[in-house]
N, C-alpha and C positions, 0 to 999 in steps of 0.2 A: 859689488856686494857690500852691505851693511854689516860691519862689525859689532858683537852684540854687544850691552853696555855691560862698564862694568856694575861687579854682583851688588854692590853695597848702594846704588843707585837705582835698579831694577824697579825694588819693592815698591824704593817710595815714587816712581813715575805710574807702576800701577794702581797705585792708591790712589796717586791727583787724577789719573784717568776714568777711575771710580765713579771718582766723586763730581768729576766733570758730564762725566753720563748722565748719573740720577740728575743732575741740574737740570740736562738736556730732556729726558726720558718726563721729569715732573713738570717738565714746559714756566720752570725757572726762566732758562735762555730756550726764546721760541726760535721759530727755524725763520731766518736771516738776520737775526740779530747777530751782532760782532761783539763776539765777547772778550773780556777784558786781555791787557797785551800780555805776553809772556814774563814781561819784568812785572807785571802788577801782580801776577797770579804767582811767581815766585815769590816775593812780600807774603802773600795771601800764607801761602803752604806751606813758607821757610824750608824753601829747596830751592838749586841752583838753576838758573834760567838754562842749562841745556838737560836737567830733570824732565823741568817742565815742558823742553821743546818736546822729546822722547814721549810724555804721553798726550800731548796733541795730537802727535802725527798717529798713536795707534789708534785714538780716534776717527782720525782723516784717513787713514786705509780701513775702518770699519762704514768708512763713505757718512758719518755723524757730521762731521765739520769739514767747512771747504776751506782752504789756506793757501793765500794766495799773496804773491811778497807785494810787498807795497799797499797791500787792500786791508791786512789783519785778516782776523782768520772771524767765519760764522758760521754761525748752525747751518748743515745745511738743508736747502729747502726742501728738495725733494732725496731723504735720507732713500742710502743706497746702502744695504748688507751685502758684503762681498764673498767670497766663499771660495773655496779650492777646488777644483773640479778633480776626479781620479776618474779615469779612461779606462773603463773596464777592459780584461783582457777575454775576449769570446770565447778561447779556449777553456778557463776555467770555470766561465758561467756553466759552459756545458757539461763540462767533467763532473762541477759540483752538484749536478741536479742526476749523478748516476749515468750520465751517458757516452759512449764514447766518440770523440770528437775525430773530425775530417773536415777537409776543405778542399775548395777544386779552382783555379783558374779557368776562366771559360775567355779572360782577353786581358793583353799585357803586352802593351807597346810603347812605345815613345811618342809623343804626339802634342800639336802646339793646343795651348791651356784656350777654346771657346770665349766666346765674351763672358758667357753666364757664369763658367768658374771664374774666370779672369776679373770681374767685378766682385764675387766675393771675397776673393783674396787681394783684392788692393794692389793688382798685378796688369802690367800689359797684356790685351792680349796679343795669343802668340807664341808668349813665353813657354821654352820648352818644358816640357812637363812629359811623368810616367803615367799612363790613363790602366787602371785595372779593374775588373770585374772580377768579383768572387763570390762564392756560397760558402757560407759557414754549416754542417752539420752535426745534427745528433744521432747516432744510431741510425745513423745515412739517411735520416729525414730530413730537410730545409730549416735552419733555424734563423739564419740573419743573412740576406743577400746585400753587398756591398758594391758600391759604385762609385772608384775612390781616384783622385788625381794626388800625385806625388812630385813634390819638389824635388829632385837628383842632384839636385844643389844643397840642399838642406842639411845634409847628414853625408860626411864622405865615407866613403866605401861603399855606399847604397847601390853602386852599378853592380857591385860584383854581387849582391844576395839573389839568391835565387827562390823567389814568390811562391814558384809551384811547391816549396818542402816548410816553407818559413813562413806564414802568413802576414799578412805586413802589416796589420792591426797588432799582434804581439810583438813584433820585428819594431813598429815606429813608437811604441810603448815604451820599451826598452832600451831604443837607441836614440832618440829623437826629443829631450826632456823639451819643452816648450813654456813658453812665458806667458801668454795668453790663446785663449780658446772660445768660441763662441759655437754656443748650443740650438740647434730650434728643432719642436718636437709638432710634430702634425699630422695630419691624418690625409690619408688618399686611398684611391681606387686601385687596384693594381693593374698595370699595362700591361699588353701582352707580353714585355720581358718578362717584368716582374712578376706574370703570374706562372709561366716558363717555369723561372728559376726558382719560385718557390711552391711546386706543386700545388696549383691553387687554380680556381676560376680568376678568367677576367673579372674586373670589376668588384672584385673584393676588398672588405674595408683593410686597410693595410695600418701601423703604424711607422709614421715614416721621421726619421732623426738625419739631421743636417749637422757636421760638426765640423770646423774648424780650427785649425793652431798654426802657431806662429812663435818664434823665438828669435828675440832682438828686432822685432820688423821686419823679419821675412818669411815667408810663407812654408807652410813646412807641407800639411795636406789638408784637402779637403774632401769631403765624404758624404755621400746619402747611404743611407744604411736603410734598409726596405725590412720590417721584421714580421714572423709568420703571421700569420692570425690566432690572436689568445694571447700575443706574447704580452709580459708584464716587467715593466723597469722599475728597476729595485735600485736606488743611489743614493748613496752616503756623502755627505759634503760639510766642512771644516771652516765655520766660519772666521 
């Protein structure tokens, strides 16, 4: 964890970070240029060279400049905006829209993680994993069917929650903070699970979300999330 600086320092790193942007942004400094070293740009701004380190680096977690030791630091080429992701929790999307919320277990076992999860989480397969199937409802209609694999290593006490009362989208929300996450949003057909568990015809366009997390390198879960037909994703994100 990053101690934050002190206050009387803050200001002026967000200042030279400023003003380092608009350089960036007016294509001043283009993207792979190396721009000046940190002892030159302390000169420059008459601040202390670990001022100036503080607002590179918020720079480089803005994905603006790549820094790299021994190389100096450059624009980078292909700028990356990074952002906070927040994990909705399904219970209150649904509460907030007037409705009232249930959930059902239809399968909850232990079971070793397939290649297809096991590659997207960067894991043997094998590795033992909790495999669960659930329906999310509003007003006992179908609103988000979920088909989710859980790490039981991840989070300790996880053996003892029990799924069927706790849903484990607000349970891994809650309990499970994570460090990184990877989103994919796409579109399909629904199967005949899918169209089962969401009272639907085969073959209906579906919205279909892939999501991922992980904390320190290790896998926490992974999830397809099948949503009704019509549904609309509303999210907020902090860059």
């Amino acid at each position: 964890m990053t101690a934050n600086p002190p206050a009387q320092t803050w200001p002026k790193a967000q200042a030279i970070a400023s003003e380092v942007r608009r350089r960036i942004l007016d294509r001043e400094w283009r993207q792979g240029d190396r721009i000046p070293d940190e002892a030159d740009l302390a000169v420059e701004f008459g601040a202390a060279r670990a001022t100036v380190n503080k607002a590179l680096q918020v720079l480089a977690d803005e994905g603006l400049l790549d820094r790299r030791r021994r190389a100096g630091t450059r624009v980078a080429v292909d700028p990356v905006r990074k952002a906070t992701l927040t994990i909705p929790i399904v219970r209150e999307q649904i509460e907030s829209a007037g409705m009232a919320y249930s959930h059902r277990i239809f399968a909850h076992r232990p079971s070793p993680a397939p290649e297809s999860v096991a590659g997207k989480l960067g894991i043997g397969p094998g590795m033992p994993m909790i495999h669960l199937r659930a329906v999310h409802y509003g007003d006992g209609i179908p609103f988000q069917y979920e088909d989710r694999w859980i790490n039981p290593k991840a989070v300790p006490g996880m053996d003892r929650v029990d799924f069927r009362h706790v849903n484990a989208n607000e349970w891994l929300v809650r309990n499970a903070p994570y460090s990184r996450a990877e989103v994919v949003f796409s579109a399909a057909n629904a199967d005949v699970r899918d169209a089962r568990l969401l009272q639907t015809r085969r073959g209906q366009a579906l919205l279909i979300l892939h999501r991922a997390t992980w904390n320190e390198g290790q896998p926490i879960t992974t999830v397809r999330i099948a949503c009704k037909p019509g549904h609309e994703i509303s999210a907020n994100s902090q860059p």
